[in-house]
VEXKERO-391652 format. One record per residue (C-alpha): residue in three letters; x, y, z. Coordinates in Angstrom, 1 decimal. Layout:
# residues N
- resn; px; py; pz
- ALA; X; Y; Z
...
//
This chain:
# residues 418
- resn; px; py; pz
- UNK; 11.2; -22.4; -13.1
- UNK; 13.2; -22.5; -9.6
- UNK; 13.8; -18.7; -8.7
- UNK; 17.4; -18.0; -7.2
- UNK; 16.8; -15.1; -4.3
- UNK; 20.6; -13.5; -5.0
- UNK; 20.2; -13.9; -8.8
- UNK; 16.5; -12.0; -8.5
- UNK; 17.9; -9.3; -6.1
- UNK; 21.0; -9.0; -8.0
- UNK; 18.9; -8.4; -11.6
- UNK; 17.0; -5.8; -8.9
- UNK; 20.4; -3.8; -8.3
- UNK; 21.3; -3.7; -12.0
- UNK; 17.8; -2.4; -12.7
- UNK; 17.6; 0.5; -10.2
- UNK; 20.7; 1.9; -11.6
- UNK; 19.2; 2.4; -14.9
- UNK; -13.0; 22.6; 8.5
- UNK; -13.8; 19.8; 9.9
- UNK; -17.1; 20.6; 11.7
- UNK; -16.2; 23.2; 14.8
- UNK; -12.8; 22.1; 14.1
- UNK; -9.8; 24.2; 15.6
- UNK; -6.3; 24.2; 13.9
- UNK; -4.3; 22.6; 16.0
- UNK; -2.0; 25.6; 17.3
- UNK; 0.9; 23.4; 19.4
- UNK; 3.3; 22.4; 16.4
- UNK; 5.2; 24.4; 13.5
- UNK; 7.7; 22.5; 11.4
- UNK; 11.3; 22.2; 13.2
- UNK; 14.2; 24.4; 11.4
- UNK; 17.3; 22.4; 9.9
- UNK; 19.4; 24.3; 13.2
- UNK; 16.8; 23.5; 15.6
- UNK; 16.5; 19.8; 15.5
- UNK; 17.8; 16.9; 13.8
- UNK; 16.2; 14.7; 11.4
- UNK; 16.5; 11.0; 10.7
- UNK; 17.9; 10.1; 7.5
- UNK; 14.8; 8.1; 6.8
- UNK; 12.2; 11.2; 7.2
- UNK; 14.3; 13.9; 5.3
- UNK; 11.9; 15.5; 2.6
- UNK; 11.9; 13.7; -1.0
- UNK; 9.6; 15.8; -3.3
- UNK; 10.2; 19.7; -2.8
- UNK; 5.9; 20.0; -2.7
- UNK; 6.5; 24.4; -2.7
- UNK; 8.5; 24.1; -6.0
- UNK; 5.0; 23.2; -7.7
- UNK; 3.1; 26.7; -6.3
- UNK; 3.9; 30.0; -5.9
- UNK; 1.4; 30.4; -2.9
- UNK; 0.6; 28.7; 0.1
- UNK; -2.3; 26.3; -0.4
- UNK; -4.2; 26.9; 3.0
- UNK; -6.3; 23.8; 4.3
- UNK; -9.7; 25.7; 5.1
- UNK; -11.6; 21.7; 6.1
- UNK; -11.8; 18.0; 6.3
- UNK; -14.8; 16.6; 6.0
- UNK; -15.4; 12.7; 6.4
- UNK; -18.4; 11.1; 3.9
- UNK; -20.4; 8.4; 4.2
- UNK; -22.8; 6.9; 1.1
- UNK; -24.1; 4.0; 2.1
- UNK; -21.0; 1.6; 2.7
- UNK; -18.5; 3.8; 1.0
- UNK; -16.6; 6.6; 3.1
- UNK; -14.3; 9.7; 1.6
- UNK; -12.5; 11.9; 3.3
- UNK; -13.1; 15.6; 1.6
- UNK; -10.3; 18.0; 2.0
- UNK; -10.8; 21.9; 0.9
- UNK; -8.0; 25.0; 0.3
- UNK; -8.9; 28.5; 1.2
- UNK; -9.0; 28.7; -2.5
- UNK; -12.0; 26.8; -2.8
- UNK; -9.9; 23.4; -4.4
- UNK; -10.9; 20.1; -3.8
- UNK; -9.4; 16.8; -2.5
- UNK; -11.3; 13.4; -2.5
- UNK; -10.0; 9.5; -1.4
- UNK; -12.0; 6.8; -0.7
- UNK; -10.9; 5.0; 2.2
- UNK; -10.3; 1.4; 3.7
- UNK; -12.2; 0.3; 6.8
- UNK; -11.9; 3.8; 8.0
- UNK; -15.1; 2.9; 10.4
- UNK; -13.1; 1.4; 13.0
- UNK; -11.2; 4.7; 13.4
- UNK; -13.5; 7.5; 13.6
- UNK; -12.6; 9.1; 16.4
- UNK; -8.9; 9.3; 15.6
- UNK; -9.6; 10.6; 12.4
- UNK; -12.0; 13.4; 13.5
- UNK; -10.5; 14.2; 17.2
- UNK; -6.8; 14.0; 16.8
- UNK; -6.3; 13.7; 12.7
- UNK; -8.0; 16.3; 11.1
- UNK; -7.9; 19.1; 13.1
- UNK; -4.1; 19.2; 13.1
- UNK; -4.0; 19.8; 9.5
- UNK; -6.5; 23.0; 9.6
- UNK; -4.9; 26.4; 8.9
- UNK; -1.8; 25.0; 7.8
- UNK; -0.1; 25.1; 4.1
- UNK; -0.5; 21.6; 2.5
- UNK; 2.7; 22.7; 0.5
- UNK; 4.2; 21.5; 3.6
- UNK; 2.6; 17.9; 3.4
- UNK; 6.1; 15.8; 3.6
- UNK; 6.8; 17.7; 7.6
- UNK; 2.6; 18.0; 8.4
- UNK; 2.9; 13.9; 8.4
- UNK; 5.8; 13.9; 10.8
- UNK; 4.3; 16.6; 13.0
- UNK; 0.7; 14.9; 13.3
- UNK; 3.3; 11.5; 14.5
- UNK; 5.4; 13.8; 16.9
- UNK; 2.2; 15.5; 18.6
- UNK; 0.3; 11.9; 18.7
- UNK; 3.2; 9.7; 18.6
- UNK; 1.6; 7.5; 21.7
- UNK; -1.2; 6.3; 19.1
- UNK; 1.1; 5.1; 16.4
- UNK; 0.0; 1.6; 14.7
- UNK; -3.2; 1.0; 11.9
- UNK; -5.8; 3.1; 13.8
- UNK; -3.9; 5.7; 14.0
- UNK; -2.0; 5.8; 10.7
- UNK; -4.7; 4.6; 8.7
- UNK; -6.5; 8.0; 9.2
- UNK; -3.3; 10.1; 8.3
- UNK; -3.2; 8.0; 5.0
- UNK; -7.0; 9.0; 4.3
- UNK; -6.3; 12.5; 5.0
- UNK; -2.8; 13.0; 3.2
- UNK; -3.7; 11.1; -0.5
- UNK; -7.0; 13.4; -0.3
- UNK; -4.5; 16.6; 0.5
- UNK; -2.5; 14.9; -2.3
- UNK; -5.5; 14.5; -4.8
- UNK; -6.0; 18.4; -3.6
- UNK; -2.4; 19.8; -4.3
- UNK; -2.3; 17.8; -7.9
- UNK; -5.5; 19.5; -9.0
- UNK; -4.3; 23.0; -7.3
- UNK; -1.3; 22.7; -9.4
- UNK; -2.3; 20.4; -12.4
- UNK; -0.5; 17.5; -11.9
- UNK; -0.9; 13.6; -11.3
- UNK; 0.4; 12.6; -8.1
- UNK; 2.9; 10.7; -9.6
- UNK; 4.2; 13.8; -11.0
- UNK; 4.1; 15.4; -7.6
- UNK; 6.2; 12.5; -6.2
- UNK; 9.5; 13.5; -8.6
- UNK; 8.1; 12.4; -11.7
- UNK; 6.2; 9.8; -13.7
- UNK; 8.5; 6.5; -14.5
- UNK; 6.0; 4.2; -16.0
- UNK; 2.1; 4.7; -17.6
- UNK; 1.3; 1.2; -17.0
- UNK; 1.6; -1.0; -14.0
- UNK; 1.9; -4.9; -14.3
- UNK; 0.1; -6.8; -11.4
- UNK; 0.0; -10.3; -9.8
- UNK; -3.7; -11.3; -9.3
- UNK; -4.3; -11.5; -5.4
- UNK; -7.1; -11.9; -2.6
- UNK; -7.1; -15.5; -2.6
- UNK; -8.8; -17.4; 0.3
- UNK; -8.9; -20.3; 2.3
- UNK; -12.4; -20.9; 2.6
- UNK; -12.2; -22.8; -0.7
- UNK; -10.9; -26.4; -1.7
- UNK; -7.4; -26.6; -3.6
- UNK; -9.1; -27.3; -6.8
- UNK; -11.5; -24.3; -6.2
- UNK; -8.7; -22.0; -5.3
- UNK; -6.9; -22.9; -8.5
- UNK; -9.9; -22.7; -11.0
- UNK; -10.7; -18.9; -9.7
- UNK; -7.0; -17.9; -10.6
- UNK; -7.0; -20.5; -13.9
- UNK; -10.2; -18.2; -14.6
- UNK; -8.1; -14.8; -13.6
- UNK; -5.5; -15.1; -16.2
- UNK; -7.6; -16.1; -18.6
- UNK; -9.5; -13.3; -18.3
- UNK; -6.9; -10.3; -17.3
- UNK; -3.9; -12.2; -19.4
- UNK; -2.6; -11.4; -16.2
- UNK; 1.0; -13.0; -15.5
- UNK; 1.4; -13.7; -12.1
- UNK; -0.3; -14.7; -9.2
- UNK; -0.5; -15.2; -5.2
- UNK; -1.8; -17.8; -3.1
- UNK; -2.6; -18.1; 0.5
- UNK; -1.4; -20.8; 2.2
- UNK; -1.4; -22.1; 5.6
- UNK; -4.3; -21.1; 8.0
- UNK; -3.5; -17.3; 9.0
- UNK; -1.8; -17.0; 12.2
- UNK; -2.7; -20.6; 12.7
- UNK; 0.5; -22.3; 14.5
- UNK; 1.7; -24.9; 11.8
- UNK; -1.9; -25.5; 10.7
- UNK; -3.3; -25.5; 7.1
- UNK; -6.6; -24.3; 6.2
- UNK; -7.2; -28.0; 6.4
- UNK; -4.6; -30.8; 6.2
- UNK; -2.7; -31.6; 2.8
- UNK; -3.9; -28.1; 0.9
- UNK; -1.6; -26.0; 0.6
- UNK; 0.7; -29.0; -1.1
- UNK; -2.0; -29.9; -3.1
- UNK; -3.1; -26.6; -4.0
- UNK; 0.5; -25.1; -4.5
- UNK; 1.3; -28.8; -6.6
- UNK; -1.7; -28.2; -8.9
- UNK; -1.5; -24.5; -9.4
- UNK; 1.5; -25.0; -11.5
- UNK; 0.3; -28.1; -13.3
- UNK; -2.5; -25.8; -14.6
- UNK; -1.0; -22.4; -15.0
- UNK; 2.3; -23.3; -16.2
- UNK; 5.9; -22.2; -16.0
- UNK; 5.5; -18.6; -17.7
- UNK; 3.0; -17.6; -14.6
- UNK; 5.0; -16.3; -11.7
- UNK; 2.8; -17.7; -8.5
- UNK; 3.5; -16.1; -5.3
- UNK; 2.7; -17.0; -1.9
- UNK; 1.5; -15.4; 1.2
- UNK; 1.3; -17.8; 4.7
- UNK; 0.1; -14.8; 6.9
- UNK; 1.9; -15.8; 10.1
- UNK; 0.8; -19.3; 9.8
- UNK; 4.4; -21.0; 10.6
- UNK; 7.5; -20.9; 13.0
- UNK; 10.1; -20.8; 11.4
- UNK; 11.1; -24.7; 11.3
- UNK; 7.4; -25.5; 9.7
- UNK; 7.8; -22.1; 7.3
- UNK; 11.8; -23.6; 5.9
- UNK; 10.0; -26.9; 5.4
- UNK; 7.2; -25.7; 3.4
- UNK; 9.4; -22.9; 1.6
- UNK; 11.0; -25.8; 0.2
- UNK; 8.5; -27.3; -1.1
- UNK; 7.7; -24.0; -2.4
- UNK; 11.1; -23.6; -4.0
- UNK; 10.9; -26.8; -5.9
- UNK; 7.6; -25.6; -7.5
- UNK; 9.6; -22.2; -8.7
- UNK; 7.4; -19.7; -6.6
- UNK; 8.8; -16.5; -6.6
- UNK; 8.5; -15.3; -3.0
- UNK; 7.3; -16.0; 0.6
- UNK; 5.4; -13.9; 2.1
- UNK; 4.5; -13.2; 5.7
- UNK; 6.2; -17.0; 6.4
- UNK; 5.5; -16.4; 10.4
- UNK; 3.5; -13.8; 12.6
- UNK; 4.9; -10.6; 11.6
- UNK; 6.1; -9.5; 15.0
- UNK; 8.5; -12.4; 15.0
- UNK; 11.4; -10.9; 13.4
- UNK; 13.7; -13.3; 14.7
- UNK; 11.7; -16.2; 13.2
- UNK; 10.8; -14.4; 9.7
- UNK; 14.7; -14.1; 9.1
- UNK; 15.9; -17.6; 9.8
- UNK; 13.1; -18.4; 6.8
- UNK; 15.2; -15.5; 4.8
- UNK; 18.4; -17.0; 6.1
- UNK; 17.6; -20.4; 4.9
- UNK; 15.8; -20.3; 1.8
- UNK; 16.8; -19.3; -1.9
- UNK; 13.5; -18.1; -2.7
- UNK; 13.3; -14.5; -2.2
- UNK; 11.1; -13.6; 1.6
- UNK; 8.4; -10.4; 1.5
- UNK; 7.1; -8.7; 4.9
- UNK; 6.0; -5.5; 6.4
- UNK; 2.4; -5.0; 5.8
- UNK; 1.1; -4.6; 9.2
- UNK; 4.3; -2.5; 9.7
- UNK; 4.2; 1.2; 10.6
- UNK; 7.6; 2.3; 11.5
- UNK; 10.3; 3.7; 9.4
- UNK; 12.9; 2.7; 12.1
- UNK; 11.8; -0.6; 12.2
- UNK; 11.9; -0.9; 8.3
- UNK; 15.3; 0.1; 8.7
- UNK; 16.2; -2.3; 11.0
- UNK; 14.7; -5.3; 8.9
- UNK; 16.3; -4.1; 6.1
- UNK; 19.9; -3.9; 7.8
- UNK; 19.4; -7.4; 9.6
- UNK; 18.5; -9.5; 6.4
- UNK; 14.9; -9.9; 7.9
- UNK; 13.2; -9.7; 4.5
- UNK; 14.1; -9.5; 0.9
- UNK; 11.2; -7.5; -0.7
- UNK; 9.9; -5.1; 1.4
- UNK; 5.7; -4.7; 1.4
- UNK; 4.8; -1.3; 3.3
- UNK; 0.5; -0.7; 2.8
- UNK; 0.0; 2.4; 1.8
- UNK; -2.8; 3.1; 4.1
- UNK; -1.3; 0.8; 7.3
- UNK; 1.9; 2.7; 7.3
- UNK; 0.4; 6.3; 6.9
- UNK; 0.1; 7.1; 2.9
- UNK; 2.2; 7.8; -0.1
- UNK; 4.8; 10.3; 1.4
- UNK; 6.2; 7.7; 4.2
- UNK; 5.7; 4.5; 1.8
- UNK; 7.9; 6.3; -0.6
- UNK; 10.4; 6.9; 2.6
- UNK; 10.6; 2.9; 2.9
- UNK; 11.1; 2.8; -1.0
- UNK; 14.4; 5.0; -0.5
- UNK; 15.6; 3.0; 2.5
- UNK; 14.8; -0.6; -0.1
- UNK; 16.8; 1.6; -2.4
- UNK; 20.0; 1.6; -0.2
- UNK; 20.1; -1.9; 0.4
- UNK; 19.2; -2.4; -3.3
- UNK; 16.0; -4.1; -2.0
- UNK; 12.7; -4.2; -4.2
- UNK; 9.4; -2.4; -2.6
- UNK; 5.9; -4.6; -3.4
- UNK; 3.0; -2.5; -1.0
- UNK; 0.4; -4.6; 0.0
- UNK; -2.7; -4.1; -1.4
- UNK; -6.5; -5.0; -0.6
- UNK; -8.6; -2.4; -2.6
- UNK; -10.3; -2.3; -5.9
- UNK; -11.9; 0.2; -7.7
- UNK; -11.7; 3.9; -6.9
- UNK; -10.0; 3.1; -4.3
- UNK; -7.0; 1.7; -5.6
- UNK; -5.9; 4.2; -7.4
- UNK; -3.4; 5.1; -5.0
- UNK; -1.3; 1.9; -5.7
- UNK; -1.1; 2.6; -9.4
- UNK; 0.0; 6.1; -8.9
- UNK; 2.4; 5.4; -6.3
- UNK; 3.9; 2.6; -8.5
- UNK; 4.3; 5.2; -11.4
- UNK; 6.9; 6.9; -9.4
- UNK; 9.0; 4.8; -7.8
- UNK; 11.6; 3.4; -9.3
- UNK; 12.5; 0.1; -7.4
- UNK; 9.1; -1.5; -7.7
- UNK; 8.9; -5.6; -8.1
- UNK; 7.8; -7.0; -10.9
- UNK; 3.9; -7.1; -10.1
- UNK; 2.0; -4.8; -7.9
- UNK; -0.6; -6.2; -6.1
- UNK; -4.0; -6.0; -7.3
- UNK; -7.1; -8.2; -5.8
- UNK; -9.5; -10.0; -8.1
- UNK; -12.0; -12.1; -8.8
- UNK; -15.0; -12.6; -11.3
- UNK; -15.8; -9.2; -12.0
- UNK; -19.2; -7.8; -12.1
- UNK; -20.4; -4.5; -13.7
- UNK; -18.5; -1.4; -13.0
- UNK; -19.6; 0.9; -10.6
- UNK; -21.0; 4.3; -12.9
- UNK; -20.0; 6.7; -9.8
- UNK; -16.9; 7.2; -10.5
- UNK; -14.3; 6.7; -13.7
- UNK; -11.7; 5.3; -15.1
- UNK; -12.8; 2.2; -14.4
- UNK; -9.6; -0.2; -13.4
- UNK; -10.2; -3.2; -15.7
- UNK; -6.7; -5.7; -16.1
- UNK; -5.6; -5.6; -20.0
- UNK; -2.8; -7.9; -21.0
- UNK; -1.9; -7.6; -17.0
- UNK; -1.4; -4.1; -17.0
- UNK; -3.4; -1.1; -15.2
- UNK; -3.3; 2.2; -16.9
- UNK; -2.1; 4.7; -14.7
- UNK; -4.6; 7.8; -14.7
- UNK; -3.1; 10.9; -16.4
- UNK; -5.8; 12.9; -14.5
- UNK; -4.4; 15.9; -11.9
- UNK; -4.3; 14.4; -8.2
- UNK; -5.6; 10.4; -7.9
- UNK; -6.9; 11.0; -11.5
- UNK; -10.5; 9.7; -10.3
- UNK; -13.4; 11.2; -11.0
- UNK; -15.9; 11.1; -8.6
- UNK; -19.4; 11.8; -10.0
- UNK; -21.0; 14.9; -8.1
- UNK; -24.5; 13.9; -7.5
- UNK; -22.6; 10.9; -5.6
- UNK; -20.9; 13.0; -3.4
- UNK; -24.0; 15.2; -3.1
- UNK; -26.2; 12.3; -1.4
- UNK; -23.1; 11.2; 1.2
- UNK; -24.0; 12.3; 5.0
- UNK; -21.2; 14.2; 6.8
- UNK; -19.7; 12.2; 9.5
- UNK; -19.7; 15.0; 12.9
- UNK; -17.2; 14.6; 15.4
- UNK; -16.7; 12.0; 17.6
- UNK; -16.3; 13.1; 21.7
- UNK; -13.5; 11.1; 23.2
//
């Protein structure tokens, strides 16, 4: 089951035709006029947010929550509505989020959302990367979560319309920690279980210089994997900067031979020059830009052949408003977008709405797994993998309900002094 890269991304172009505590608004910065600056093509508006309300939607606070390991970010309009998104790691960037992220939403009109998440950028631009964009993720999807329930509407219907009520996933957070034979019994066990029908493997050792997790496994794993799961499973692959680009061309063909479906991360992800030689070389389709966070770069990758799908995170690279900025750019170069994903749960959410908007989504979104215990009872729908599909919620906002006694028992998070 050898997958041809141009044949894929060919069948891809075809397809796409078809108050905070004490917290002061941050009074510096006001939206730029069309005559009084000029805008990159790749941060011009996409969704027309004011089209949805006939008033300004006034962001009265930002609050952060903690319950036990679990933080939220709480946003709140002036007419009382409420936004709620769990976040990702958000402990290692407190301070950005409470200091320099929040308050520069305050007093502002969240119909504005799409030019808010430039203007935080302009006014902080010196802090761009994760710890910095993360936090403006957390804090737009829970304005986003706010505006859908101020105006009725799922996200994805805020984001130009719904395309799709189910999602199909691959089956993902794989490790190395394990044997080959261990690896491939959990994901043996995944399908069985979610029906699910594709997969992704790490490989390599992570940033690791040529090295595998230990020598001979990812041969034997990758070798094995499609002895036991058969031609109909797509199996993908992510190296996480293991290789240069000689070592990452001899193990993509190994991979090729094996039919895997795409690449990803084949060397350290700064390494552009080295990441597109493995593009350059190989038939089998190359994915990258998780850990980036710049819509110029993403540009530049796309125009220089550096990847072939394109996987923004929609927390890493600032939320659903610029992910769906990279999707238009894929769009122009007839490129498929696959974000990278880590969360489960309530949490992901925000992968399954974005997904049911865009319209040049691979085949699978990602979606981490593995032997599942009991659902969580604090907050619903629960995300469980039928026939390898997620429902989409048809809630208003992220569709999540988050019980209120929960929410209740969380401590507020005070601001952090630089």
């Amino acid at each position: 089951m050898r997958i041809n890269r141009r044949r894929l991304l060919a069948g891809v172009s075809a397809g796409m035709s078809a108050g905070v505590f004490g917290f002061r608004p941050s009074p510096t910065w006001s939206a730029p006029q069309a005559e009084e600056a000029v805008t990159p093509d790749y941060e011009e508006p996409l969704f027309n947010l004011r089209r949805f309300f006939k008033s300004p939607v006034t962001i009265e606070s930002i609050e952060l929550l903690k319950n036990e390991s679990r933080y939220f970010v709480r946003t709140r309009s002036a007419d009382g509505v409420v936004g709620v998104c769990q976040t990702k790691q958000v402990e290692d960037y407190i301070p950005i989020l409470l200091n320099v992220v929040a308050p520069f939403y305050l007093g502002k009109d969240a119909r504005d959302l799409e030019t808010l998440v430039d203007g935080v950028y302009i006014q902080n631009y010196k802090l761009a990367g994760q710890a910095f964009w993360c936090p403006v993720a957390y804090v737009e999807q829970s304005l986003f979560d706010l505006l859908g329930k101020t105006a009725g509407k799922s996200i994805g219907e805020l984001m130009g319309g719904v395309l799709r009520r189910e999602i199909p996933v691959y089956l993902s957070g794989s490790g190395r920690e394990t044997t080959a034979e261990e690896e491939v019994d959990v994901y043996v066990r995944g399908v069985e279980h979610t029906a699910a029908k594709a997969v992704k493997f790490k490989i390599g050792g992570r940033m690791s210089r040529n090295l595998d997790a230990y020598p001979g496994r990812t041969e034997k794993m990758m070798t094995l994997a499609r002895k036991r799961l058969g031609d109909s499973i797509d199996i993908y692959t992510d190296a996480n900067g293991s290789y240069n680009a000689a070592k990452a061309i001899e193990v993509g063909r190994m991979l090729e031979d094996l039919g895997v479906g795409f690449f990803e991360e084949p060397c350290p992800w700064e390494e552009l020059g080295e990441t597109k030689k493995v593009a350059d070389a190989l038939e089998m389709p190359v994915a990258a830009g998780e850990q980036d966070a710049s819509l110029w770069r993403f540009q530049w990758m796309m125009e220089n052949g550096v990847m072939d799908i394109v996987q923004p995170d929609l927390n890493y690279n600032g939320g659903f408003i610029r992910a769906a900025r990279v999707a238009r750019l894929a769009r122009q170069f007839d490129m498929t977008i696959v974000p990278h994903n880590t969360q489960t749960g309530a949490a992901s959410v925000n992968i399954l709405q974005f997904a049911s908007a865009i319209p040049n989504i691979g085949n699978h979104m990602e979606f981490p797994w593995r032997s599942p215990g009991k659902p969580e009872a604090w907050y619903s729908p629960h995300f469980e993998i039928e026939d390898g599909m997620l429902k989409v919620p048809t809630g208003p906002g992220l569709g999540v309900e988050i019980d209120s006694g929960f929410l209740a028992k969380a401590q507020k998070v005070e601001r952090c002094s630089s």
